[in-house]
C-alpha positions in Angstrom: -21.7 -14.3 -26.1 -18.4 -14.9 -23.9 -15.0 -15.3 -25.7 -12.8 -17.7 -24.3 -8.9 -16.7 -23.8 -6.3 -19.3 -22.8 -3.3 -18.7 -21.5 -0.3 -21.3 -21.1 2.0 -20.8 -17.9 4.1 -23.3 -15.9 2.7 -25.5 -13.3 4.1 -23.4 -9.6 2.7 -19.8 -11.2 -0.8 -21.5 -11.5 -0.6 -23.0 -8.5 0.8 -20.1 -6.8 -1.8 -17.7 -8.4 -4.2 -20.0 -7.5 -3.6 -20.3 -3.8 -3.4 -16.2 -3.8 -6.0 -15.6 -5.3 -8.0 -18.8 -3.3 -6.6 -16.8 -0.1 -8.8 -13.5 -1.8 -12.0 -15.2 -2.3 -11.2 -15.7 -5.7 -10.9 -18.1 -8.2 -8.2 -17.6 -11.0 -10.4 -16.5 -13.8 -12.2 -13.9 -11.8 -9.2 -12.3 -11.1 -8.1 -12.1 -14.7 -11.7 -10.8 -15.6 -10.8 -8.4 -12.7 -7.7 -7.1 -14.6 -9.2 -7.3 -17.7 -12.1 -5.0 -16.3 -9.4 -2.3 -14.5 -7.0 -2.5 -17.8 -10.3 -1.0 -19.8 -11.1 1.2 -16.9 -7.4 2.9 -16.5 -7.2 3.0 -20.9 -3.6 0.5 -20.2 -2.4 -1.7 -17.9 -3.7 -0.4 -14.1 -0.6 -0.8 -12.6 3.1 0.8 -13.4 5.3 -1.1 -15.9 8.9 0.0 -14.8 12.5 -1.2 -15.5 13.9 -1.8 -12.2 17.7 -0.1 -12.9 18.3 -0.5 -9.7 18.3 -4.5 -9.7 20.4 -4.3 -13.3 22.8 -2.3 -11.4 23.3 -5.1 -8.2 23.2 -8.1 -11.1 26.2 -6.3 -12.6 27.4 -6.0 -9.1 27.7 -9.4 -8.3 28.9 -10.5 -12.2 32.2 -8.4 -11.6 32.4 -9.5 -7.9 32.5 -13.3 -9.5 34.6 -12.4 -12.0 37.4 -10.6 -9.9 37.3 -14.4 -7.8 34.8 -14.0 -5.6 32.9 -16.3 -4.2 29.2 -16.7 -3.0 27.7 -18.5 -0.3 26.0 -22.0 -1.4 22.4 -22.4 -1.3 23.3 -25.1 1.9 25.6 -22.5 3.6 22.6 -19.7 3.3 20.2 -22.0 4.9 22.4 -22.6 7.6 23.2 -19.4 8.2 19.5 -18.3 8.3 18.5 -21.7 10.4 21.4 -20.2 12.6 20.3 -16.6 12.5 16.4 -17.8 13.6 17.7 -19.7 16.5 19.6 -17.0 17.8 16.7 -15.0 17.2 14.7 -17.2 19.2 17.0 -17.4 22.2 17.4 -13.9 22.5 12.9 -13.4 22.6 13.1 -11.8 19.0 
């Protein structure tokens, strides 16, 4: 007899998992069945579960650069600077 689990997540995670996993041949709950499967397989979870120190270390970064008055580009200014960077890019056959 099957077991049903449920699972509540926000709407752009499904839909992003979906489309991945759409883009694999796959539908959502095959690839949870999937992990399911390889968890009981490996005896834990079949992939690493890490801290990322690294990443703490550059949010910390950036905290004390903001406190000490500094000041980050908008989200605006970054696009224009990448819209900017692309064109360049393309005008120079990169």
């Amino acid at each position: 007899m099957a077991k049903t689990i449920q699972v509540r997540v926000n709407d752009g995670l499904k839909d992003s998992v979906d489309t991945l996993f759409a883009s694999l041949g796959l539908d959502t709950s095959t690839a949870i069945r999937m992990f399911l499967v390889a968890s009981t397989e490996t005896g834990g979870i079949p992939f690493a579960v890490v801290h990322k120190p690294d990443r703490d270390k550059e949010i910390q970064e950036a905290i004390a650069y903001r406190k000490a008055g500094g000041t980050f580009l908008s989200a605006e200014e970054s696009l224009e600077k990448m819209r900017a960077a692309i064109l360049n890019g393309a005008q120079n056959g990169i």
